[in-house]
C-alpha positions in Angstrom: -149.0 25.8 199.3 -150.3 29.5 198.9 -150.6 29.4 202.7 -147.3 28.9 203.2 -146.0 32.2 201.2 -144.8 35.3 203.5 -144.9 38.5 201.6 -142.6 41.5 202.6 -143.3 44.2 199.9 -142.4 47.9 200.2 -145.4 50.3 201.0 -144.9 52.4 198.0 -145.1 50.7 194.2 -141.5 49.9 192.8 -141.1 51.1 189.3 -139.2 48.6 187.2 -138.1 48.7 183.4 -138.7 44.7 183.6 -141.2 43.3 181.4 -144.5 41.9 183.6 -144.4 39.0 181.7 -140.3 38.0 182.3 -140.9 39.1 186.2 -143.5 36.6 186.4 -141.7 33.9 185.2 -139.0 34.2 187.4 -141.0 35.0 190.6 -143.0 31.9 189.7 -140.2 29.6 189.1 -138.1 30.8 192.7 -141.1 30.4 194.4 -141.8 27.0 192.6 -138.2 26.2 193.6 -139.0 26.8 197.1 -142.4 25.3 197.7 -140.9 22.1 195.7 -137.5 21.8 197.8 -138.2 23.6 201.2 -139.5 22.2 204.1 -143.3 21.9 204.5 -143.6 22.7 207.8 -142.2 26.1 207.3 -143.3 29.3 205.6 -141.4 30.6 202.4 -140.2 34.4 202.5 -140.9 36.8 199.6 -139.5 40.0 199.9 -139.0 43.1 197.2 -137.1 46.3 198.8 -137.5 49.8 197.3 -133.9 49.0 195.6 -134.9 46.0 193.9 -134.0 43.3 195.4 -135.9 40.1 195.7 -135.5 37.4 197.8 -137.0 34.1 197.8 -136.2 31.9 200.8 -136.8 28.9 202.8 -136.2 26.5 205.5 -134.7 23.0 204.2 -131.3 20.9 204.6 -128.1 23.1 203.9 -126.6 22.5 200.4 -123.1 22.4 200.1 -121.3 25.1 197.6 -120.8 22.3 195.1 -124.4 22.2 194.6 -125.2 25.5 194.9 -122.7 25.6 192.2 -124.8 23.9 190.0 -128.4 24.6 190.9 -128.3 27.0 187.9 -127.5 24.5 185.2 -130.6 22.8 183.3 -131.8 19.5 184.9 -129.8 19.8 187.7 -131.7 19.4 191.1 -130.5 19.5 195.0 -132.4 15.9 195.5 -133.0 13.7 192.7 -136.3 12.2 194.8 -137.7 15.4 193.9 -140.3 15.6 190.7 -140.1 18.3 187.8 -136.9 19.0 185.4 -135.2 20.7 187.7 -135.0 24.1 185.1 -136.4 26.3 187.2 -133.6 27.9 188.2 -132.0 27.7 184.9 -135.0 29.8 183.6 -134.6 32.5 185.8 -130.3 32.4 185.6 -130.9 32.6 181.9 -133.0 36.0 182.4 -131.1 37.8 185.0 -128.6 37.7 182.8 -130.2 39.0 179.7 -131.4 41.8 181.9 -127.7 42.0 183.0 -128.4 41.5 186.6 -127.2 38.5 188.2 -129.0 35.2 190.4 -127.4 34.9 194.0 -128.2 31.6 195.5 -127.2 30.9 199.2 -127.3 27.8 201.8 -127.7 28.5 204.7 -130.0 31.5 204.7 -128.7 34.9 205.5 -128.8 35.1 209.4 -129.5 30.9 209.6 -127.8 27.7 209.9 -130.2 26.2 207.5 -131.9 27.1 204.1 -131.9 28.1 201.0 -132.1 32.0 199.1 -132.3 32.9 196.2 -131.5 36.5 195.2 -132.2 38.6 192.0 -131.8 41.9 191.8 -134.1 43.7 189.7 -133.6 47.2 187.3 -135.8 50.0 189.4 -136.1 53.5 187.7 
């Protein structure tokens, strides 16, 4: 899947309060999210801007708000063919919040009729 990942980072570093160890988790588990539920033959985009934003997003059937709704609760998955606990993005809902920043989730993509993004915005200093 690592082939399939589209980076769009900002040329200059990003300074962030954020523990290394809570941003991995939840870059891991959106990204997880996305390689698990996106379409294959499409690539997922990864993007950090200079004000912290990061966006995970892919190609894929559009959910409807009632499941977007609920993406965030534990267990709970777009597709229930689909393997893993579905508390991926649980994890990450749970952290953004402790952080007191919030997890944006949209179908379609911004700009598409398809999709699905994920938004979290980080604390920059």
């Amino acid at each position: 899947g690592e082939g399939r990942l589209c980076l769009n980072m900002p040329e200059t570093p990003l300074l962030s309060d954020i523990d290394p160890d809570i941003f991995a988790i939840v870059y891991r588990n959106l990204v997880e999210n996305a390689l698990r539920y996106g379409s294959s033959a499409t690539s997922i985009e990864i993007e950090l801007t200079m004000s912290g934003m990061l966006r995970v997003s892919n190609d894929g059937p559009t959910l409807p708000a009632s499941t977007l709704a609920r993406l965030t609760d534990r267990f709970e998955r777009a597709t229930v063919s689909c393997d893993g606990c579905g508390l991926g993005l649980a994890i990450v809902n749970t952290i953004v919040q402790r952080i007191d920043s919030t997890l944006v989730l949209k179908s379609p993509r911004t700009g598409c009729d398809s999709g699905f993004e994920a938004i979290v915005k980080l604390p920059v200093s």
